[in-house]
Each structure stands twice: as C-alpha cells, then as structure tokens.
FIMAR-215612 format. One record per residue: residue number from 1; residue in one letter; x, z, y of N, C-alpha, C, CB in turn. Coordinates in pm, 1 decimal, padded with zeros to 6 digits. Glycine has a CB too. Layout:
N
PT seq type   n_east     n_up  n_north  ca_east    ca_up ca_north   c_east     c_up  c_north  cb_east    cb_up cb_north
PT NUM    A        X        Z        Y        X        Z        Y        X        Z        Y        X        Z        Y
...
This chain:
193
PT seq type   n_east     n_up  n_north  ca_east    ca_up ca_north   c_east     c_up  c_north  cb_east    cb_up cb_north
PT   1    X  09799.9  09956.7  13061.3  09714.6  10048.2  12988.7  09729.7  10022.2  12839.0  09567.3  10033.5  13033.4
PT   2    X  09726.2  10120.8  12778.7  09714.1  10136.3  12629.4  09650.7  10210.2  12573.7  09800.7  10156.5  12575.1
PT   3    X  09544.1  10118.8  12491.9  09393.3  10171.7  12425.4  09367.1  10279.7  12539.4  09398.8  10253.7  12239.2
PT   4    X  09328.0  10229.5  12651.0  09243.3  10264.6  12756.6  09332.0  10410.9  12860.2  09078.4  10311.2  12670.1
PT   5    X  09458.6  10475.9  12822.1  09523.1  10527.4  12876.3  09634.1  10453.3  12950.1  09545.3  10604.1  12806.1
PT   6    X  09668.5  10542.1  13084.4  09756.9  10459.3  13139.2  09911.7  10518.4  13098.9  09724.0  10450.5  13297.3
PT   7    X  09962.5  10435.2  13074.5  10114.5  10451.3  13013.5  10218.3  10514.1  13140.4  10179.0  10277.2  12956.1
PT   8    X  10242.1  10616.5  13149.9  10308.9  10658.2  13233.4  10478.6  10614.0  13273.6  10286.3  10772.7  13200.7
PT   9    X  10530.8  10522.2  13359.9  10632.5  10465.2  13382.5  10735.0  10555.0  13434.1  10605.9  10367.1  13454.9
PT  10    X  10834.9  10582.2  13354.8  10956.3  10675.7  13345.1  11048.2  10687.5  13523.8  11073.7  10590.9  13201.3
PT  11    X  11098.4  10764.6  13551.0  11149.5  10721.6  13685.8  11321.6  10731.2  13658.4  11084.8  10835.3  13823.3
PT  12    X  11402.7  10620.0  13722.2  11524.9  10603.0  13672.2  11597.8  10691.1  13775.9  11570.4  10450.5  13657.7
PT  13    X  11738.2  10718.8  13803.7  11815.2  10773.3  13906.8  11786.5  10621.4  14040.5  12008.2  10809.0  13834.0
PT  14    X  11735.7  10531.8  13967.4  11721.9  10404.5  14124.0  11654.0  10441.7  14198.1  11661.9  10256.0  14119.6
PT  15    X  11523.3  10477.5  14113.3  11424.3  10497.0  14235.5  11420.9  10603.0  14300.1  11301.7  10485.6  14209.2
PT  16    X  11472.9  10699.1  14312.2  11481.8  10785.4  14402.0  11636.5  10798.5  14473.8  11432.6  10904.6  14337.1
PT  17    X  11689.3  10702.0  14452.2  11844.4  10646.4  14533.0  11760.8  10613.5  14695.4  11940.6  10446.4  14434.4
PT  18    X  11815.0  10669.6  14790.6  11792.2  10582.1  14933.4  11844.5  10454.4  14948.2  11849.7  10647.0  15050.2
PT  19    X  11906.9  10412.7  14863.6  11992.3  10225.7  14892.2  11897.2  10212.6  14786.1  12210.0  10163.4  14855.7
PT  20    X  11966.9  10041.1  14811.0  11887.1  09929.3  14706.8  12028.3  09868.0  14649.4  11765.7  09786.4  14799.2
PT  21    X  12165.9  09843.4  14680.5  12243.3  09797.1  14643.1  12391.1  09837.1  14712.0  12197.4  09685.9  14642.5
PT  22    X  12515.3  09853.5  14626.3  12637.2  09833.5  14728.7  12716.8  09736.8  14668.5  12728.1  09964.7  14760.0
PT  23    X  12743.0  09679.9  14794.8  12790.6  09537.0  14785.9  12930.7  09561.1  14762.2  12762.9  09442.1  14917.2
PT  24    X  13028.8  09437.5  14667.8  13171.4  09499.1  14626.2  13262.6  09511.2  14730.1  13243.4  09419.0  14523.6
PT  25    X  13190.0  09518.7  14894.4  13310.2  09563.5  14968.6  13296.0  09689.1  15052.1  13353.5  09456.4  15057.4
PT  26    X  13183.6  09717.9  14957.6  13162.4  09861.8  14976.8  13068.9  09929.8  15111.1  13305.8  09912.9  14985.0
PT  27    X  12995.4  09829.2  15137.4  12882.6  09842.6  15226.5  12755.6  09884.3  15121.5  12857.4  09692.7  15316.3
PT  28    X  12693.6  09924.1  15181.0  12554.8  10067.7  15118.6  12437.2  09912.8  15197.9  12549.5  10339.9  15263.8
PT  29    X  12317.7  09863.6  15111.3  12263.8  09848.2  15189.7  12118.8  09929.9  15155.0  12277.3  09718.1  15214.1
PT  30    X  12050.0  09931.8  15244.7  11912.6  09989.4  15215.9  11799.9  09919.9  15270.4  11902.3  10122.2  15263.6
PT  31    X  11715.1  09961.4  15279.8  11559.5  09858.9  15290.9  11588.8  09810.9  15439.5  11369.7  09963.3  15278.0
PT  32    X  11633.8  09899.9  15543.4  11615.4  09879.4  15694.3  11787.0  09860.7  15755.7  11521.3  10035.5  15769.4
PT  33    X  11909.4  09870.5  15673.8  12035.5  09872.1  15744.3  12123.7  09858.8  15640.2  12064.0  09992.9  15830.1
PT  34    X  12244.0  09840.0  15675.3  12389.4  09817.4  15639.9  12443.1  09951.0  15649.8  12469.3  09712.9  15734.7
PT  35    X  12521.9  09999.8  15557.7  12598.5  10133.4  15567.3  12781.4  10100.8  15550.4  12531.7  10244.7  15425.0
PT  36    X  12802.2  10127.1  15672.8  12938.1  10124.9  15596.8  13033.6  10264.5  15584.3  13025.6  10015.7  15672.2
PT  37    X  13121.2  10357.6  15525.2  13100.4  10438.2  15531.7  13314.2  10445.3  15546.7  12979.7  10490.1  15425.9
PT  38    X  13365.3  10545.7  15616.2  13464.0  10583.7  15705.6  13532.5  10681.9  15655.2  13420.6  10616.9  15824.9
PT  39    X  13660.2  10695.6  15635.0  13706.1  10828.9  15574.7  13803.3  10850.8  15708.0  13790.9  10822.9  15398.8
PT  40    X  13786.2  11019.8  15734.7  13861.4  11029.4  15846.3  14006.5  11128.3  15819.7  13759.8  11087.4  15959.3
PT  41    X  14116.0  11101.8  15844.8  14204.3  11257.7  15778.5  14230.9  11308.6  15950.6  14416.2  11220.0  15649.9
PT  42    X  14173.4  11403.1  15970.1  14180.9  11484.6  16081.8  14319.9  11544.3  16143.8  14100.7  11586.4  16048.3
PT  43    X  14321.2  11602.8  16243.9  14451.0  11638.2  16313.1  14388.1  11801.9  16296.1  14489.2  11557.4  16498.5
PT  44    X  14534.6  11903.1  16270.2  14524.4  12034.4  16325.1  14489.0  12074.3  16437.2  14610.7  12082.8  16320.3
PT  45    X  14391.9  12061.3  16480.0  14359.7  12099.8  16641.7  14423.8  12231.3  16706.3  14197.3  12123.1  16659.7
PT  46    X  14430.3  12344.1  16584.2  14503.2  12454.9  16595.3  14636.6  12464.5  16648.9  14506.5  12498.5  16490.6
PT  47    X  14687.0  12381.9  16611.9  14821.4  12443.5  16587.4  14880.8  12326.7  16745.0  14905.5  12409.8  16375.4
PT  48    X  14819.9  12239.0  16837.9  14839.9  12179.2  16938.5  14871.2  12290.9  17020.7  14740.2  12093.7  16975.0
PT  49    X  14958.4  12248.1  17141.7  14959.7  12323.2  17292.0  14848.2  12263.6  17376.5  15109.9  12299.7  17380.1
PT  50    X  14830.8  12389.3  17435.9  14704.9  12357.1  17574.5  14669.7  12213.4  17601.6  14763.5  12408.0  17737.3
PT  51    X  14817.2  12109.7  17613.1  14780.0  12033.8  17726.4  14761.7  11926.2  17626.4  14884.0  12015.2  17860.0
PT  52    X  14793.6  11934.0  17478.9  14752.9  11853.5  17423.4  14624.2  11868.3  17351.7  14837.8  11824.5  17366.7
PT  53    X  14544.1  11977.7  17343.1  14438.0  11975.0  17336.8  14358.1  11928.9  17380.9  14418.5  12028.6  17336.6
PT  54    X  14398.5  11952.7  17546.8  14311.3  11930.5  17642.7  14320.3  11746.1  17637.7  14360.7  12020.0  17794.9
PT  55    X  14433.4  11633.3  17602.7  14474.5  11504.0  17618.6  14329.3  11485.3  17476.4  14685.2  11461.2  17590.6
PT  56    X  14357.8  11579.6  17362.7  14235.6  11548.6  17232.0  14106.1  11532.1  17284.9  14214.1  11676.1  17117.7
PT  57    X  14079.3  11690.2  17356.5  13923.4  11654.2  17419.1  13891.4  11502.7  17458.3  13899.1  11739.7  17564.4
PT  58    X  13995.1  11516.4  17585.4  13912.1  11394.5  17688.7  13929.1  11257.9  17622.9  13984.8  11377.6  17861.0
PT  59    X  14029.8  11238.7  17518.1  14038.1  11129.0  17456.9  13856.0  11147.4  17316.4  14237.7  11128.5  17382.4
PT  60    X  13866.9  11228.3  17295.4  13725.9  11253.8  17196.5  13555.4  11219.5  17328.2  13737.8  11493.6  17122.7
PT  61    X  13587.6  11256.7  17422.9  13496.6  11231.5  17531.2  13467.2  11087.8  17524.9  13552.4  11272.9  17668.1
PT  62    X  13604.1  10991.0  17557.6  13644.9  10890.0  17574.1  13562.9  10848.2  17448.9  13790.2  10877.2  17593.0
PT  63    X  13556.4  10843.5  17333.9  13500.7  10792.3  17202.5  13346.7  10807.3  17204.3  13563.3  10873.5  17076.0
PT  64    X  13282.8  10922.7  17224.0  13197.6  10947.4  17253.2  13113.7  10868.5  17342.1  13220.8  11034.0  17272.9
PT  65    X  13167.7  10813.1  17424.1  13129.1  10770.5  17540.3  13100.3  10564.3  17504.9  13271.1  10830.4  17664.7
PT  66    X  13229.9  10578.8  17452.1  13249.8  10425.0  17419.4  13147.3  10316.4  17279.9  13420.8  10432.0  17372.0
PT  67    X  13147.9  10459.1  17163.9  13075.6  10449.9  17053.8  12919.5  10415.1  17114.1  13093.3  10588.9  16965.0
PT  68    X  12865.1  10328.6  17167.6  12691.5  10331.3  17179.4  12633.3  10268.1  17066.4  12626.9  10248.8  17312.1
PT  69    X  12646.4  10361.0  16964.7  12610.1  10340.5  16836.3  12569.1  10411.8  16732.7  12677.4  10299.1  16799.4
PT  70    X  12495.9  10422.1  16698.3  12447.2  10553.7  16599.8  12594.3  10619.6  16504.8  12304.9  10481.3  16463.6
PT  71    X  12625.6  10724.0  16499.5  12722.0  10773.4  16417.3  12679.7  10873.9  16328.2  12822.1  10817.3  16487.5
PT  72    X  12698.6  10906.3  16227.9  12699.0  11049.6  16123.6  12796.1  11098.5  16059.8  12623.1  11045.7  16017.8
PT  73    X  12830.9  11248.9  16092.4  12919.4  11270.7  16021.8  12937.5  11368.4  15923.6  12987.6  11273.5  16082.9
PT  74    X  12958.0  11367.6  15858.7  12965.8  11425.8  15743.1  13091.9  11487.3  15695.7  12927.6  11342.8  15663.1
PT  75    X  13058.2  11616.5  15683.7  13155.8  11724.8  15601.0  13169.6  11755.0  15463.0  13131.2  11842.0  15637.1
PT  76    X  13273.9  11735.5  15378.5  13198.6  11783.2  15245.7  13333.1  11909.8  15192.4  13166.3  11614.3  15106.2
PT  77    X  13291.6  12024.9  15185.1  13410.7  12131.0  15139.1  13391.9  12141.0  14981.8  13394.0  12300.0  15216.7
PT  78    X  13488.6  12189.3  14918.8  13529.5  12172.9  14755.8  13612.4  12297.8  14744.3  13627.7  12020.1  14707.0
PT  79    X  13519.5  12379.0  14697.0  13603.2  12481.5  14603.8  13796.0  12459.7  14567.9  13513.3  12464.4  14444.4
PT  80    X  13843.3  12511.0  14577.2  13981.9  12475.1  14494.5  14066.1  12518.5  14440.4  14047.2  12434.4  14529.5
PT  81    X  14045.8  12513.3  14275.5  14082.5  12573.6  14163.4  14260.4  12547.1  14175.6  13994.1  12503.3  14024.9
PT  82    X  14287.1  12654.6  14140.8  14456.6  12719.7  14146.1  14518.9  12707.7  14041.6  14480.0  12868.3  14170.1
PT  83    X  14403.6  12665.5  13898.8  14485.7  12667.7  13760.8  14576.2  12561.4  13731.7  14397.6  12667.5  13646.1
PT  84    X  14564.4  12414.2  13803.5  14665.8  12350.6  13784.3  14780.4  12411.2  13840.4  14647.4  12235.6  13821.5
PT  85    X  14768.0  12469.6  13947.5  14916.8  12470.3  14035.7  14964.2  12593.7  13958.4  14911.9  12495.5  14234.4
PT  86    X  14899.1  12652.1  13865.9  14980.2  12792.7  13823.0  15008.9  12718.0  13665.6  14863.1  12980.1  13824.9
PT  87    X  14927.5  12616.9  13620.9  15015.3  12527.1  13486.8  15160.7  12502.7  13558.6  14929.9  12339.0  13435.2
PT  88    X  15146.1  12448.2  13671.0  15255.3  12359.3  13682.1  15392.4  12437.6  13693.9  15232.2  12267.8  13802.9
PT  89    X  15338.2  12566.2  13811.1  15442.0  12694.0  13807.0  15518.0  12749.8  13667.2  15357.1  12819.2  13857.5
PT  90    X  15413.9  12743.9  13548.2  15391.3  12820.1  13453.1  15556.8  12725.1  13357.0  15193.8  12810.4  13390.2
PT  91    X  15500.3  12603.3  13328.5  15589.3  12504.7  13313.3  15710.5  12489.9  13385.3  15531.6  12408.8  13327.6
PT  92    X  15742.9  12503.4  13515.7  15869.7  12478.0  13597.5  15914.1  12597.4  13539.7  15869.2  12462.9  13770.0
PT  93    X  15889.0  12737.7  13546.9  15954.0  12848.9  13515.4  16009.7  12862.7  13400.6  15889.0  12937.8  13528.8
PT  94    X  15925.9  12805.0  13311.7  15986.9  12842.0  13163.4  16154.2  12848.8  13159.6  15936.1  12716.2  13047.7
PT  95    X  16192.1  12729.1  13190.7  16345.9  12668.5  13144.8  16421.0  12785.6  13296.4  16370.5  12414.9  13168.2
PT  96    X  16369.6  12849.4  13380.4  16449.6  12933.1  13411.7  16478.1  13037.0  13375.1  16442.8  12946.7  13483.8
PT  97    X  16561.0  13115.6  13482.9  16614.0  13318.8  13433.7  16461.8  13365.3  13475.3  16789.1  13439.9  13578.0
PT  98    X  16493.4  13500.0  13427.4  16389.7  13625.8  13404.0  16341.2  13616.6  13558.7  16469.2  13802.4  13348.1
PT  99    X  16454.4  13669.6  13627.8  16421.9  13676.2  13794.2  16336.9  13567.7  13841.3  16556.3  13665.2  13887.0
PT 100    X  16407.2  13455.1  13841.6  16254.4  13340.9  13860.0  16150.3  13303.1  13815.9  16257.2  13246.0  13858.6
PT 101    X  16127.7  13394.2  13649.6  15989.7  13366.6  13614.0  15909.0  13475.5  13656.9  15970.6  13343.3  13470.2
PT 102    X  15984.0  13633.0  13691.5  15946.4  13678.1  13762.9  15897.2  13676.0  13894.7  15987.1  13713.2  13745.7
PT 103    X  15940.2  13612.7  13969.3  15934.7  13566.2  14122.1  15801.7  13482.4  14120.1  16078.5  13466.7  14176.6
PT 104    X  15783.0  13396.2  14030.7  15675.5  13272.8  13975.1  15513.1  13402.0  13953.6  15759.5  13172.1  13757.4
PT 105    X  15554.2  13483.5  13858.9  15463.0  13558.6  13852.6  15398.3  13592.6  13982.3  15504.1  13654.2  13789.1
PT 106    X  15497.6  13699.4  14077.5  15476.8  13766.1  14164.7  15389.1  13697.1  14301.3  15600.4  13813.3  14182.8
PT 107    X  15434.6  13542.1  14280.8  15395.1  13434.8  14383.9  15204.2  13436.3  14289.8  15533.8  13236.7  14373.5
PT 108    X  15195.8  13450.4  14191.8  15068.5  13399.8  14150.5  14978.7  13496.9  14177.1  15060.3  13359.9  14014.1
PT 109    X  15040.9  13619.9  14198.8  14923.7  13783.6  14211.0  14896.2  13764.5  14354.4  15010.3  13982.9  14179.6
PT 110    X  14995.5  13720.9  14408.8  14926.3  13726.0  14560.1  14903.7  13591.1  14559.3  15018.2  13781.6  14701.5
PT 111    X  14918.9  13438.8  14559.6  14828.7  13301.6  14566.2  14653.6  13376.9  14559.5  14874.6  13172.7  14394.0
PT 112    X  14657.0  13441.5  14376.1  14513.0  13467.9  14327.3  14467.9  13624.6  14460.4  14520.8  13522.8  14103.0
PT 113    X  14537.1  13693.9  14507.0  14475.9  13784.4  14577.2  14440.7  13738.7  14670.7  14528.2  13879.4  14601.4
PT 114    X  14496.0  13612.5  14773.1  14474.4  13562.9  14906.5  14367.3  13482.6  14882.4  14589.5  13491.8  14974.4
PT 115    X  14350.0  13430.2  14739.8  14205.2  13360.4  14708.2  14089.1  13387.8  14683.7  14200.7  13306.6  14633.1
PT 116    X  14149.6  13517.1  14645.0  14008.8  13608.1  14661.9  13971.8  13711.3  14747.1  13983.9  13670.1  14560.5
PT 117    X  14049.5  13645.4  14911.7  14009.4  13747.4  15001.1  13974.2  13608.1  15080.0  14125.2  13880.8  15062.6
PT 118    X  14009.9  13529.2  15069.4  13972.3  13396.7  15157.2  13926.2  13275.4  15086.2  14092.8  13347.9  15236.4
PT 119    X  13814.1  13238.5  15015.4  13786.6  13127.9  14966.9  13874.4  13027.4  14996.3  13676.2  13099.3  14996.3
PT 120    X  13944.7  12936.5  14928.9  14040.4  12832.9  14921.0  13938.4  12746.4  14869.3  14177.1  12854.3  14834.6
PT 121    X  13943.6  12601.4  15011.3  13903.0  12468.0  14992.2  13936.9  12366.6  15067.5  13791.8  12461.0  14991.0
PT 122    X  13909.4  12281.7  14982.3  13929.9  12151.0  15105.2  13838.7  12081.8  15133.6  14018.8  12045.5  15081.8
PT 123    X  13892.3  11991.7  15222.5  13741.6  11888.6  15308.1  13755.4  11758.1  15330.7  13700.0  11927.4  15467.3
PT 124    X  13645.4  11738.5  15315.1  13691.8  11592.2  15335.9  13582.4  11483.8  15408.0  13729.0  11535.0  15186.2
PT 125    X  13618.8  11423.1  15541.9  13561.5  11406.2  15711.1  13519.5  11288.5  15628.2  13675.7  11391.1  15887.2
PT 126    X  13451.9  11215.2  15667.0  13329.1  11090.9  15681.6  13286.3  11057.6  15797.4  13201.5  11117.4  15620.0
PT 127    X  13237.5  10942.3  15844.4  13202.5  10883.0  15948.9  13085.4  10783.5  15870.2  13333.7  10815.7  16030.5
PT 128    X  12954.6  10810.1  15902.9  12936.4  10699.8  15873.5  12847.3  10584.0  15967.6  12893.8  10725.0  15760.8
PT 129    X  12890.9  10450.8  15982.0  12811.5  10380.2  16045.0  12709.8  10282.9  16003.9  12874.1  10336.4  16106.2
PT 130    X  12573.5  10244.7  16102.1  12495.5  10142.0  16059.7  12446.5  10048.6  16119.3  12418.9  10173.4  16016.6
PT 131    X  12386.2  09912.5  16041.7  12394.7  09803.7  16118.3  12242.1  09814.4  16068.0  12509.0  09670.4  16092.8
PT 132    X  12163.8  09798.3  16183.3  11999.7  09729.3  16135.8  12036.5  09644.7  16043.6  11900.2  09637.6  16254.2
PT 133    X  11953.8  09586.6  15949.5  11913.2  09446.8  15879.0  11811.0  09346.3  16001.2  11804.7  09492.5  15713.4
PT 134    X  11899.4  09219.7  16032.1  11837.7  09140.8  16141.5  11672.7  09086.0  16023.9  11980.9  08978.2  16211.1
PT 135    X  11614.1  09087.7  16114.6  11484.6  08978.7  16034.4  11411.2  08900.4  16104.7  11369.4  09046.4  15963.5
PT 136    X  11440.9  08789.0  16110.4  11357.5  08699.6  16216.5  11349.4  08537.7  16142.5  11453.1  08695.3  16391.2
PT 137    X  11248.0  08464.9  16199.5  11198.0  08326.3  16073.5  11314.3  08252.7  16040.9  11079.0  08192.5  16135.0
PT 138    X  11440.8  08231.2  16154.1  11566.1  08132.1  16152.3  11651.3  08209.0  16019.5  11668.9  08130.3  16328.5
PT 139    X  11662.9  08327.8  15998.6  11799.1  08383.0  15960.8  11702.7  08463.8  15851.7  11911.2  08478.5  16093.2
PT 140    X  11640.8  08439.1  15754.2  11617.2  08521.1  15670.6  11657.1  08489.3  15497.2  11483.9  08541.5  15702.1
PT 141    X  11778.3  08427.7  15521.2  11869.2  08448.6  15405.9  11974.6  08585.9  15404.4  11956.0  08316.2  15401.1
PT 142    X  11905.4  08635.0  15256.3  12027.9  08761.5  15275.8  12134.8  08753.4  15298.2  12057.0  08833.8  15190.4
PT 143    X  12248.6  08628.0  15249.1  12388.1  08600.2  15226.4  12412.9  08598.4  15384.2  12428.2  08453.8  15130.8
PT 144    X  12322.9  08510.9  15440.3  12364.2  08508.9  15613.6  12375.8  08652.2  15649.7  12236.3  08433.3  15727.1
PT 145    X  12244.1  08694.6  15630.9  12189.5  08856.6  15664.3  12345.6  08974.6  15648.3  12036.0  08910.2  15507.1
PT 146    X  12388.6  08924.2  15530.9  12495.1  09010.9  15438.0  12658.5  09004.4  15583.9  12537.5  08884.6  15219.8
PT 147    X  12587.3  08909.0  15622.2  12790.9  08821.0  15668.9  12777.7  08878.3  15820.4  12820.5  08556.7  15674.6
PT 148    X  12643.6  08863.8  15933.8  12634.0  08917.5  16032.0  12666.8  09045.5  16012.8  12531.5  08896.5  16080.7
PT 149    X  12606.1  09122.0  15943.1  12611.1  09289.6  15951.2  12759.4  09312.9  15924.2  12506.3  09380.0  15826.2
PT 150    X  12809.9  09223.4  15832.3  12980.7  09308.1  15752.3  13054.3  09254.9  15936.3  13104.0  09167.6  15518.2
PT 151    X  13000.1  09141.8  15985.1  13064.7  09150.6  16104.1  13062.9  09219.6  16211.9  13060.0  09076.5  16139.6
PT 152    X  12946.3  09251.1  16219.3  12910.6  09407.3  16338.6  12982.4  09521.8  16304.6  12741.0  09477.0  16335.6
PT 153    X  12968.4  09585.5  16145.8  12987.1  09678.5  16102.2  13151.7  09677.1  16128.3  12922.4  09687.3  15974.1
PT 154    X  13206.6  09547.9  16118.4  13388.2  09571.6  16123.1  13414.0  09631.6  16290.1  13498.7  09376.6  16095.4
PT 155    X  13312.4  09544.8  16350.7  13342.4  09583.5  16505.9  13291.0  09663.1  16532.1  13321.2  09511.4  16605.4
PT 156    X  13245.4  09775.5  16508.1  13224.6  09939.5  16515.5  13338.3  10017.5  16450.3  13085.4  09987.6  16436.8
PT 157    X  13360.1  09968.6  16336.2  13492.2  10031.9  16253.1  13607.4  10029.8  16327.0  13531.2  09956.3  16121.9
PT 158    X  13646.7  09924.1  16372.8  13731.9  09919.3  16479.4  13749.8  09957.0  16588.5  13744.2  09853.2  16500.2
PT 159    X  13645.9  09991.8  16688.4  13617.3  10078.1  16783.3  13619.2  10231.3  16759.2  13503.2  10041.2  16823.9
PT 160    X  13580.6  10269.4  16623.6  13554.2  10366.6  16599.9  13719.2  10404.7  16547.8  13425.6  10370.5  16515.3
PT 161    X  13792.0  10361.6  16467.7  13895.7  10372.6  16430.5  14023.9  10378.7  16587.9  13896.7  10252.6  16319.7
PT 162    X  13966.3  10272.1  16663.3  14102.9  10285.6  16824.5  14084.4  10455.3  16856.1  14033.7  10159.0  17035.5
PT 163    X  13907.5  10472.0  16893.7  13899.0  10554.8  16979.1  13968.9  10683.9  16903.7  13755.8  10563.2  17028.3
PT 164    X  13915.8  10717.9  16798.3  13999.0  10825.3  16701.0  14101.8  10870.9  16720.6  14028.8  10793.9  16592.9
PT 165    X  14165.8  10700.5  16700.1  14331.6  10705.4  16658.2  14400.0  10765.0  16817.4  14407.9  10505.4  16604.1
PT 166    X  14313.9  10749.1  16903.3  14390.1  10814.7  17003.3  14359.4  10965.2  17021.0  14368.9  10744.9  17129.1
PT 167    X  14281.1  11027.6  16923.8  14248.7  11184.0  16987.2  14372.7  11241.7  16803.2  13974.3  11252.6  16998.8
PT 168    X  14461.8  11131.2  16764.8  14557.6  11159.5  16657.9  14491.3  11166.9  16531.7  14631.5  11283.2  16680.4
PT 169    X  14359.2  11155.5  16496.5  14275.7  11106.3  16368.4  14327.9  10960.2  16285.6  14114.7  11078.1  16426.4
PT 170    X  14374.7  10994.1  16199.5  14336.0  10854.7  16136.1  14212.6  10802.8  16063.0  14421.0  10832.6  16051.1
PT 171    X  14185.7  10700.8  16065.1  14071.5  10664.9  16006.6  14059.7  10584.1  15930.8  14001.3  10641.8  16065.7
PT 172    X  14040.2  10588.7  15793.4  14019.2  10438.5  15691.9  13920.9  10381.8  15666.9  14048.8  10438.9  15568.8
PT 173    X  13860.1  10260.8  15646.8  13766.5  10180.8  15579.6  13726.2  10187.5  15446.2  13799.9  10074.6  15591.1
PT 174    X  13628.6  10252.5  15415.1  13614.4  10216.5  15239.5  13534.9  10086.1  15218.2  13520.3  10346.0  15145.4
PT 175    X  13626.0  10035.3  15179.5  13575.1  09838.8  15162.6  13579.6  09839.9  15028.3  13697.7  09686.4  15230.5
PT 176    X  13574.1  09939.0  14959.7  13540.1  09867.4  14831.8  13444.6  09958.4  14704.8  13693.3  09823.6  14770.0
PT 177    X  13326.6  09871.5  14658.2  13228.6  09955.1  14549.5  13274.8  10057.0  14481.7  13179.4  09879.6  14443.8
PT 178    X  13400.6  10012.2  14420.4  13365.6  10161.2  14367.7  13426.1  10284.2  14426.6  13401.9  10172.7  14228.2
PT 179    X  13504.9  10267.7  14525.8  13521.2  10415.1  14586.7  13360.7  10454.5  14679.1  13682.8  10411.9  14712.9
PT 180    X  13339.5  10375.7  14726.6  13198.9  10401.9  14797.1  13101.0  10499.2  14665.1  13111.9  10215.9  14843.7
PT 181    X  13119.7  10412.1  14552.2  13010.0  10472.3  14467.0  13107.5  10608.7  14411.8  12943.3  10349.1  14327.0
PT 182    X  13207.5  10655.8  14432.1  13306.3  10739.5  14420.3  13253.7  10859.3  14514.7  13445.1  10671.4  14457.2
PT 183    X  13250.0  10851.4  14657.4  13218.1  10907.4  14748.1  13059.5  10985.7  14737.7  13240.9  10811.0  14842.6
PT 184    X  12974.0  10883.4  14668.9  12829.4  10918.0  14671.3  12797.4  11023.1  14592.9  12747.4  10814.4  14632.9
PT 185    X  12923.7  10996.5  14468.9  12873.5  11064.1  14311.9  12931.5  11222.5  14397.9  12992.4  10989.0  14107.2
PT 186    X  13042.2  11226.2  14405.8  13113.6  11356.8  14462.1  13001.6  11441.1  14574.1  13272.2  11302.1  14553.9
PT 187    X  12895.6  11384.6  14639.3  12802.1  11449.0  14725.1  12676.4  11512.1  14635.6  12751.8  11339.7  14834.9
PT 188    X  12689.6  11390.9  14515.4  12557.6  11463.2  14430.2  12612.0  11575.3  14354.3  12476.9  11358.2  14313.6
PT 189    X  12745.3  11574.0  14290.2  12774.5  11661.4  14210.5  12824.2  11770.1  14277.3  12848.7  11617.9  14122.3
PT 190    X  12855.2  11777.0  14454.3  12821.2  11942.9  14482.1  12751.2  11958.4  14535.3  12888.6  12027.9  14533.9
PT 191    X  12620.3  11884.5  14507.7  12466.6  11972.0  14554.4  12445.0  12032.5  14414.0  12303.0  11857.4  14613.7
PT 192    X  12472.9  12008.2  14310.9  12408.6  12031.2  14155.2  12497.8  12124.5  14139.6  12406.4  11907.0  14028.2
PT 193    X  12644.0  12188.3  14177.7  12708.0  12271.7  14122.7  12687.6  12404.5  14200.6  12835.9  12224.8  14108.9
C-alpha cells in the first residue's frame, strides 16, 4: 500500500504462461507434469495402394492400443507466402532468353491463380506427451523429481516413436530449450495473426 492505496501489481507474459519453466533439454514443466513435446513429419496417406493403407491403419491401431498414455496432438497450418519463390524465379530468370523469362512469368499467373483458388499452406504434426510430477515425503527433491520424469518421458518417446515409425511416420524429439521455446512462440503468433 501507498499512502493508503493499494498499488496495483503489473501482470508479466509469466503469469499467464501455463508452465513454470523449460528445462535446456527441452521438457515444459508445469505445476502438476513434465511436457515433452514430439515433432512428427507424416506419410502421404493419399497417394498409398489399398493394401498399404490398410498395413497404415492396423499398424496406427497397433499404436493406439500400445500408447496407455495420455497423448495430444496438435496441428498447426501456416499460410504460405509465394513472394520468396517468385524473388527467387525473378532472379534465376534474369541472366536468361526472353522465352524463359517468359515461361517464368507464365508459371507465376497460374502458381498466384491456383493460390487463389486453393489456399496454399503447410503443417506442421506435434505429439505431445506427459509425465505427472511424482510427490511423495522420500523423493521431494526437484533434481531427482527432474531425472525420473526425463526417464519416463524418453520411454514414451520411444514407444511412441517405434509404434509410428511403423505406420511410415517419422518422429523427432525436441530435446532442446530453445526450439521448444521456438515451437511455443510460433502457436502464439498464429493465434494473434
């Protein structure tokens, strides 16, 4: 209080963060769990024959089945701007003939017409998994706390990464702060755009 008013305490981007910290190998932790978070690069499901679709399903069943573990997944799509790739066109063409800067042109009226009959974006898959925070009278050092969970959390990653890798997904680990804090910023900045 000051001279009898109460001083109103500013609110930072922390306190309204759901974590409390990410650790530099890129685990999220928060008040109640461990986050570790999964980048997935997906398979064309499209473009498979029948019977390998059908080998994707039951192998995705198979994961499903095996995972007894909380999972989330997360989609994130991104607009995707064409002006670099028409710099880059713009530039390769120069040093050619008429006909190929023509051709360069002609490729850009229809790129920009097919983009504006079909939104052009990309995506990008997430997995993410979590480990309770243990709390009990023996084990209530965080550093212990810190070393159990990164060990659970690997053995979900790994399960989670076999079962994948067999429906032709690959799957990576983000083990490290700052792509994690990379990943987070990119979710806030396309809710705000």
């Amino acid at each position: 209080m000051k001279g009898g008013e109460k001083i109103k305490k500013e609110s930072t981007t922390q306190d309204w963060l759901p974590f409390d910290k990410i650790l530099d190998n890129g685990i999220i932790v928060t008040k109640e769990t461990y986050v570790k978070v999964l980048k997935i690069l997906p398979i064309n499901y499209n473009l498979k024959s029948k019977l390998e679709k059908e080998s994707i399903l039951n192998s995705y069943k198979l994961f499903l089945r095996t995972c007894n573990f909380n999972i989330q997944i997360l989609i994130q799509s991104k607009k995707e701007s064409l002006s670099k790739m028409f710099l880059i066109l713009d530039e390769n063409s120069k040093k050619e003939s008429n006909k190929i800067k023509e051709l360069a042109n002609s490729y850009k009226e229809y790129i920009n017409e097919k983009n504006n009959e079909i939104t052009s974006s990309s995506k990008n898959y997430y997995l993410i998994i979590n480990q309770e925070i243990i709390k009990d009278s023996k084990n209530n050092e965080a550093e212990v706390n810190e070393k159990i969970a990164e060990n659970k959390l690997n053995e979900k990653y790994y399960k989670v990464k076999e079962a994948l890798s067999r429906c032709g997904n690959i799957v990576y680990e983000v083990n490290e702060r700052e792509e994690t804090i990379n990943i987070l910023r990119s979710f806030i900045k396309s809710e705000t755009i």
